[in-house]
C-alpha positions in Angstrom: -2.8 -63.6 12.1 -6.2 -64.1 11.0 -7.6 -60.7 9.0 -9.9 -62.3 6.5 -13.4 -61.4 6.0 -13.3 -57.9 7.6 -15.3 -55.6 5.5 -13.3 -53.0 4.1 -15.3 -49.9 5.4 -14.0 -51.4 9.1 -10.1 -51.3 8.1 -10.4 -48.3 6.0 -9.5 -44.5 7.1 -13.2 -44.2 7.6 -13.0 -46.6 10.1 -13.5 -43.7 13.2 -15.7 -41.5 11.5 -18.2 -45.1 11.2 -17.4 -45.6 14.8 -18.4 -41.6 15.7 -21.3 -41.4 13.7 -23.0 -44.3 15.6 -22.0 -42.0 18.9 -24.0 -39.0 17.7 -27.1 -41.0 16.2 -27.0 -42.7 19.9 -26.5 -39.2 22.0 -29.8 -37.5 22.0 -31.1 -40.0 23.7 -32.0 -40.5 27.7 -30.9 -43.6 28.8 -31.0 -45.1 32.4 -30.9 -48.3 33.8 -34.7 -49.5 32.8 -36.9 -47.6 30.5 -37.8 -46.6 26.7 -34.4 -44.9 26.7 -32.7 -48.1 26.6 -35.1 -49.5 24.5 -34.6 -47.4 22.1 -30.7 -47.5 22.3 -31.0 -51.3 21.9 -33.2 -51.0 19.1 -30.4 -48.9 17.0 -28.1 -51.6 17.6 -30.6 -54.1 16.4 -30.2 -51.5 12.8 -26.6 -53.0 12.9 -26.4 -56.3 14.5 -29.1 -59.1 15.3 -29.7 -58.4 18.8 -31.9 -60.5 21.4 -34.0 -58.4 23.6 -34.3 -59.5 26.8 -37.2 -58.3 29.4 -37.2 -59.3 33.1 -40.2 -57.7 35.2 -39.2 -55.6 38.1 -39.6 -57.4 41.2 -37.4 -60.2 40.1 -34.5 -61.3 42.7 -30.9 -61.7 41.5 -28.7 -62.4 43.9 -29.3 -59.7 47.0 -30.7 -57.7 44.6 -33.8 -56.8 43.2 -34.9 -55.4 39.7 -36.4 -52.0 40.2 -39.2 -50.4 39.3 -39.6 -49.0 35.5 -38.6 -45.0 35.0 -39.7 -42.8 32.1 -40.0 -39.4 31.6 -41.9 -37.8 28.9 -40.5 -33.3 30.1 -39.5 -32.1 32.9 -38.6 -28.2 33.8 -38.5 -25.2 36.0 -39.9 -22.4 34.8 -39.6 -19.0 36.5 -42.5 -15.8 37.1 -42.6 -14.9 33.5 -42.9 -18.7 32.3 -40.0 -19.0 31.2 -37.9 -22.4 31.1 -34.7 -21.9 33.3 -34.3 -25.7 33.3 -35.2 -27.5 30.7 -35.0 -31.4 30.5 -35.8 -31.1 26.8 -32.8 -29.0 25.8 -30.7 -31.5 27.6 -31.7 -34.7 29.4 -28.5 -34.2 32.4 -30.7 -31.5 33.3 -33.4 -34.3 34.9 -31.5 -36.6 37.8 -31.7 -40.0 36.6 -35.0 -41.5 38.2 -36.8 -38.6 39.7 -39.9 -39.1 41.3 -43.4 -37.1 39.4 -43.5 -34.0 41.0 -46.0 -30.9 40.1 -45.7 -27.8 42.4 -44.5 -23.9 42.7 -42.2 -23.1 45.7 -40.0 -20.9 46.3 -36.0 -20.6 45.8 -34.9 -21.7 49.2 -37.3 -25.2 48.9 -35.8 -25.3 45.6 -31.9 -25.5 46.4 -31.6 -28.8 48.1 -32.9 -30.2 44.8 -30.0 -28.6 42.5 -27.0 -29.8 41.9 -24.2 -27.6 39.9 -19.8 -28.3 39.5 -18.8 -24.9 40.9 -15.4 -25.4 39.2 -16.8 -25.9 35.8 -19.6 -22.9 35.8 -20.5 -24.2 31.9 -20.7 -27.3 32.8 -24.0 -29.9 33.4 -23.4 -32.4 36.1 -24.8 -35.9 35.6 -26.6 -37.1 39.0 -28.6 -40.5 39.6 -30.8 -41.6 42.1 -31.7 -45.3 41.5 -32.6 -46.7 44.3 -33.9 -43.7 46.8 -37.1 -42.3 45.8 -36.1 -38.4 45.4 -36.0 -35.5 42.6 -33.2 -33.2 41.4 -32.0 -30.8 38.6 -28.7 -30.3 37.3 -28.1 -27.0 35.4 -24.7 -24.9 35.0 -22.9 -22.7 38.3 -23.2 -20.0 36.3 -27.3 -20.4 35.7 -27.7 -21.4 39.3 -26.1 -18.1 40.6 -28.6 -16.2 38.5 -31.7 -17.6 40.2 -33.6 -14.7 42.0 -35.5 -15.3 45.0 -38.6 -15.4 43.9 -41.6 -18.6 43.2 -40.9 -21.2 40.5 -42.5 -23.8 38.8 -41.7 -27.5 39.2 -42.9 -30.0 36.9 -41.4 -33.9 36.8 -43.7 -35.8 34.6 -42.2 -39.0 35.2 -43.0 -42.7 36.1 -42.2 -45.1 38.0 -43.6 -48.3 38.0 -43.7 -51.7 37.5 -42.0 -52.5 34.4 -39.1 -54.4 33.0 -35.1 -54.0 33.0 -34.0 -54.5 29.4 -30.8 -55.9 27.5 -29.6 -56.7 24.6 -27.3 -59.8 24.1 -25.8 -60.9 20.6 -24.3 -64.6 20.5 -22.1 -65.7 17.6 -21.3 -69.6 18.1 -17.6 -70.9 17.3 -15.9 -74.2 16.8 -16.2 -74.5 20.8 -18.5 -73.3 23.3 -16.0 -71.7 24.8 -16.5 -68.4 25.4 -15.6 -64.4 24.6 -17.4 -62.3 26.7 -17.7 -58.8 25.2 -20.1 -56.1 27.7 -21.0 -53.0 28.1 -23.3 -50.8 30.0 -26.5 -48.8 27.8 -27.5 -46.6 31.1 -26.2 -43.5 31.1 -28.1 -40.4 29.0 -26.0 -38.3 27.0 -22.5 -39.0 28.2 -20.0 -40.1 24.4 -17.3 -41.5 26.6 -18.5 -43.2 29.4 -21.3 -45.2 27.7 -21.6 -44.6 24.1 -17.8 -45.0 23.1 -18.2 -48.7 24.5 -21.6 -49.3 23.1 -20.4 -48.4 19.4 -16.9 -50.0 19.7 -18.8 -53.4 21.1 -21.4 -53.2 18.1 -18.5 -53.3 15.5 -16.5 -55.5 17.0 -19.7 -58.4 16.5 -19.9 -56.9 12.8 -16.4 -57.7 12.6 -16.3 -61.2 13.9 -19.8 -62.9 12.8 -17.4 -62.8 9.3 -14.8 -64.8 10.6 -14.2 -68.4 11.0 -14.3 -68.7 15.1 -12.6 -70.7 17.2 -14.5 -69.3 20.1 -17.7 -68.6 20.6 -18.7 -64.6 21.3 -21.7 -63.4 23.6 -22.0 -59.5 23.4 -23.9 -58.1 26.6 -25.5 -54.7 26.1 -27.1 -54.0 29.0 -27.3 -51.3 32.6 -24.7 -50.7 34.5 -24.3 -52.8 37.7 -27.7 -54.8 38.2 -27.7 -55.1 34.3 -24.3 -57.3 35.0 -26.1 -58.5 38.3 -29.5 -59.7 36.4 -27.9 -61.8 33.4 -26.0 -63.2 36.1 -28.7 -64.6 38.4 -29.9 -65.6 34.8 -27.3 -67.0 33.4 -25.3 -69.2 36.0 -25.4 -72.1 33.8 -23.0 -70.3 30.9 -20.7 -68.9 32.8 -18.4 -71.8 32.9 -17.9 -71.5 29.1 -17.0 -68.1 29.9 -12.9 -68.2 29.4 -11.9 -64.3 28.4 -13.8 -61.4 28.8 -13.4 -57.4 28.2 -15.9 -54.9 29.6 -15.4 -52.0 27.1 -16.6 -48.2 28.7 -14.6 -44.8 28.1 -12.7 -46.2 25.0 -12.8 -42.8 23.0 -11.4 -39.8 24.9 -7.3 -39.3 23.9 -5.6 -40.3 26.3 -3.8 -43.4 26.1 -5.4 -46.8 26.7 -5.4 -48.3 30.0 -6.4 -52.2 31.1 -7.3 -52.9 34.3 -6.4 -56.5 34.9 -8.8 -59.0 35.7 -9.6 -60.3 39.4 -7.0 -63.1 38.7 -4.5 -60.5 37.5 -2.8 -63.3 35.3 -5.9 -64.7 33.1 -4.5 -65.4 29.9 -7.3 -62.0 28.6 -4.4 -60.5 30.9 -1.5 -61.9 29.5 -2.9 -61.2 26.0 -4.0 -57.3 26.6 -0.4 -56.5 28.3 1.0 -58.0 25.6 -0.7 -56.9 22.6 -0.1 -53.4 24.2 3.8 -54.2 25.0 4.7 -54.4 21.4 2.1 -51.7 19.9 4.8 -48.9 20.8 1.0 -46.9 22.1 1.4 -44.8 25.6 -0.6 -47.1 27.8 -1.3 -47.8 31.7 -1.8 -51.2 33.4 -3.5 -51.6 36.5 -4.3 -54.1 38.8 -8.2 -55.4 39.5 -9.7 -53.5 42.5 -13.4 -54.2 43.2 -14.9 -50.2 42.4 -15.3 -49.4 38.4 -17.4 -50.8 35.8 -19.4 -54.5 35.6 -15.7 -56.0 35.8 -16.8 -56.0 39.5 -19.7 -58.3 38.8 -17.7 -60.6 36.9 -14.8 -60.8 39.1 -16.4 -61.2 42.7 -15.5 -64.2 44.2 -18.5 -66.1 43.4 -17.6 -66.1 39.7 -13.6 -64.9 39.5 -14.1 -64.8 35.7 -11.5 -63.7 33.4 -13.0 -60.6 32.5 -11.2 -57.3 32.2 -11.5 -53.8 32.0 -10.4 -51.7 28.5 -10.8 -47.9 28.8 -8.4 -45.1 27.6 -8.3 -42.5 30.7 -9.9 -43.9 34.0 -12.8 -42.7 35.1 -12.9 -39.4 37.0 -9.7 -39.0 36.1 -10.8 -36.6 33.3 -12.4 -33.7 34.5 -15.8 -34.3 31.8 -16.6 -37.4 33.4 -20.2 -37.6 34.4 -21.3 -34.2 32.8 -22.0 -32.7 29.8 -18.7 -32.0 28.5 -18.1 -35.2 27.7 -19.9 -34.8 24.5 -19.0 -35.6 20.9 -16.3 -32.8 20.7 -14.7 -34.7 23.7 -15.3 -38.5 22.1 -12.3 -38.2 19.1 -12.9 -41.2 15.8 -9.3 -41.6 15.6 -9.3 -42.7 20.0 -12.2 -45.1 18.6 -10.7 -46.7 15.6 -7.5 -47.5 17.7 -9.4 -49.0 20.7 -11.8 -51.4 18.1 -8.1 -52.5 17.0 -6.2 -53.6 19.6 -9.5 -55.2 20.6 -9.4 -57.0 17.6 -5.2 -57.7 18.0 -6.6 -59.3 21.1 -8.9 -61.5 19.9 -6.5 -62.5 16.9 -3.8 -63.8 19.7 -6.7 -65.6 21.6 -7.7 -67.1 18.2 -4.5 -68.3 17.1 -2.7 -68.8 20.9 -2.8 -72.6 20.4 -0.5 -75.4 21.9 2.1 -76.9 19.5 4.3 -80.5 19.9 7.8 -80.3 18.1 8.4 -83.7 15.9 11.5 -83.6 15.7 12.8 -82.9 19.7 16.0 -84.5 19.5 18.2 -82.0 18.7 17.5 -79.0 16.1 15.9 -80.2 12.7 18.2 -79.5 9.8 16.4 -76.1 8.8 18.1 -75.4 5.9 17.0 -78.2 3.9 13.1 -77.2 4.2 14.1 -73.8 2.9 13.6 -72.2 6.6 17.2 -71.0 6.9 18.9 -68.5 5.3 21.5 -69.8 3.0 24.0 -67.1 3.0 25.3 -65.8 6.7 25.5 -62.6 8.3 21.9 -61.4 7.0 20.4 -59.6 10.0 16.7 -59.3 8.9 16.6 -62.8 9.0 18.5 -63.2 12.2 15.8 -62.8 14.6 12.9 -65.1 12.1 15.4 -67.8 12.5 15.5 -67.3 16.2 11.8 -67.1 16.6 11.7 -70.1 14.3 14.0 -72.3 17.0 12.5 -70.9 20.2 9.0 -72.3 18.5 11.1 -75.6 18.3 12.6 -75.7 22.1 9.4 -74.2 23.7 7.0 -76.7 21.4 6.5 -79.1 24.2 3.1 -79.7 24.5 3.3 -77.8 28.0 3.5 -74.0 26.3 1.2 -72.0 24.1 1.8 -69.8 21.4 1.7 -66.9 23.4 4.0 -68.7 26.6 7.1 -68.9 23.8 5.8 -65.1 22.4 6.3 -63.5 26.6 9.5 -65.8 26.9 11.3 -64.6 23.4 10.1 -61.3 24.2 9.0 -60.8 20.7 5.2 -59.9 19.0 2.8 -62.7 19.1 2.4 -62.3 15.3 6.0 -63.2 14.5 5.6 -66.4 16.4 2.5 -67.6 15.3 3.9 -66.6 11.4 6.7 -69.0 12.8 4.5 -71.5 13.8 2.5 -71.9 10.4 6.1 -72.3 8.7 6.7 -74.9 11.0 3.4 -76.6 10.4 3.7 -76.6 6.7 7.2 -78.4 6.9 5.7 -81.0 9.2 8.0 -80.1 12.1 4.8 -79.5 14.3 1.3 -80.8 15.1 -1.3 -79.3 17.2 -1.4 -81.0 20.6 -5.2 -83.0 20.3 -5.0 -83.2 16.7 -3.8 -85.9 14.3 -0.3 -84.6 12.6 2.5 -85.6 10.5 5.3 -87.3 12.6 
């Protein structure tokens, strides 16, 4: 498997702390799906990797959907009779519902309570509510706080915009021998939530680190961008590259510890599938598999029938399947380095296979080549460790067709990917193979 060229600081035991330190620089931050928020986030990358910013006005159609208006927010709070803040966006931006309307004016509790929203069943808690596409305002603040409220006049400011603007996103491109494609994404839209945004973000911004130093048989685009019309836009924009599109991940709650899940792509067999179930078969990690359903992440985008790409979904627990999801536990106590290290690296395990899951043609079909003489066989019976090799060695021989890949003969042995390809490159160096498409020794 190919390991070359990865910086030592990404292998190394500080590999998760790297990964969690990129989480808390990103946290303080309030993200949504347009806005200086996501500016900002994209300019952090850009400290890391070369990033391409990309702008498209609202207004624009894509598909039956339309970019929205621009939302910023510069404070936002309720203050009670004695001026103090009860609510305070700048203490924590959950406090604000994503995409509030500017509002200004004193009214009293009971005008007041529509617009809050609290998780009774975790009183410490801050939940994390959106309104995107219906103009109206909220708060989010803790049970606990919102029991406390006395019924008396409060003060309501929202100083927000919305106008036109621009949605943003951030795309990084590393060309390979083919323009065939990786497609890494993830979603920048969510304020200060560690696992369902950052974890992704960070993981998906190391992973480009990792492979702009590595020879590259395929070509890798990195999508940074909002959740849902962020997948919709580049889309509409893009319908000209998404043939070359031939594996995809979409990378979101990678860093909570539980065990990793994939959810399978549309096609449910795409060889990303094939290579994710695998890699995961023969890590020995607890992990889940389940099939593509069309609610999640931008899998859904990439999947619907229009574009049935190859694209699946890598997360450790599901989402709202934790009970932190979408408020502000899920913070950087909840996001763990070691959760984050281990996702970046059966992401990479995955890309190795793709990289190396070529298709092999055996010169020497008739029968079983004479092993021994080429120093491929052990010379003294009975050895065990080299039992299985040997078998790997001759299924690479039987299943070396020109009809099955690397990782075909890998599934049908029933043994890691690794092993096989290890067998392959003996093979290759004795002349017993060639590389279906390319010039070999007979």
């Amino acid at each position: 498997m190919n390991t070359g060229g990865v910086p030592k600081t990404f292998v190394s035991s500080d590999l998760g702390k790297t990964l969690h330190d990129f989480v808390a620089e990103l946290y303080p931050l309030c993200r949504s799906i347009t806005g200086e928020g996501v500016r900002d986030t994209l300019r952090l990358i850009q400290r890391r990797i070369p990033l391409e910013m990309c702008e498209v006005p609202s207004g624009t159609q894509v598909f039956d959907w339309t970019v929205p208006l621009e939302w910023n927010v510069r404070d936002a709070y309720i203050k009670n009779q004695a001026g103090a803040r009860i609510v305070d966006f700048k203490a924590n931006n959950l406090h604000l519902m994503s995409y509030s309307t500017p509002l200004q004016q004193r009214m009293r509790l009971e005008e007041l309570k529509p617009h809050l929203f609290s998780l009774p069943d975790h009183p410490e808690w801050i939940p994390y509510r959106t309104s995107y596409y219906q103009e109206r305002w909220g708060f989010c603040l803790p049970q606990k706080d919102l029991d406390r409220l006395a019924d008396e006049e409060y003060d309501v400011l929202i100083d927000s915009s919305l106008k036109p603007g621009a949605l943003t996103y951030g795309e990084r491109y590393l060309p390979g021998e083919t323009s065939d494609e990786i497609l890494v994404s993830c979603h920048v839209c969510h304020p200060s939530l560690c696992n369902d945004n950052l974890s992704g973000i960070a993981v998906a911004v190391m992973l480009a680190q990792t492979m702009a130093l590595r020879a590259r048989r395929y070509s890798y685009r990195f999508l940074f961008i909002p959740g849902t019309i962020g997948s919709i836009t580049w889309l509409a924009r893009n319908e000209h590259l998404v043939p070359r599109i031939k594996h995809g991940l979409v990378l979101t709650g990678v860093g909570d510890a539980g065990g990793i899940t994939y959810k399978r792509s549309r096609q449910g067999q795409a060889e990303i599938d094939r290579a994710m179930v695998h890699v995961l078969k023969h890590s020995g990690d607890a992990h889940a598999l389940i099939d593509f359903f069309p609610y999640g992440y931008d899998e859904r985008q990439y999947c619907s029938p229009g574009f049935d790409l190859p694209v699946g979904c890598l997360m450790r627990t599901p989402h709202g399947e934790y009970p932190e999801y979408h408020s502000s536990a899920d913070n950087l106590d909840f996001v763990k380095a070691g959760s984050l290290a281990h996702s970046y690296t059966r992401c990479v395990e995955v890309f190795d296979l793709l990289e190396c899951n070529r298709t092999y043609l055996n010169q020497n079909p008739k029968c079983e080549p004479q092993l021994g003489r080429r120093g491929l066989y052990r010379a003294i019976a009975g050895q065990q460790d080299k039992q299985l090799k040997e078998l790997v060695l001759l299924w690479v021989l039987n299943l070396s067709d020109g009809h099955h890949n690397v990782l075909d003969i890998a599934e049908r042995a029933d043994v890691p990917f690794h092993k096989v390809h290890a067998a392959v490159e003996a093979l290759l160096a004795v002349g017993l193979l060639k590389e279906c498409g390319r010039p070999g020794n007979a």
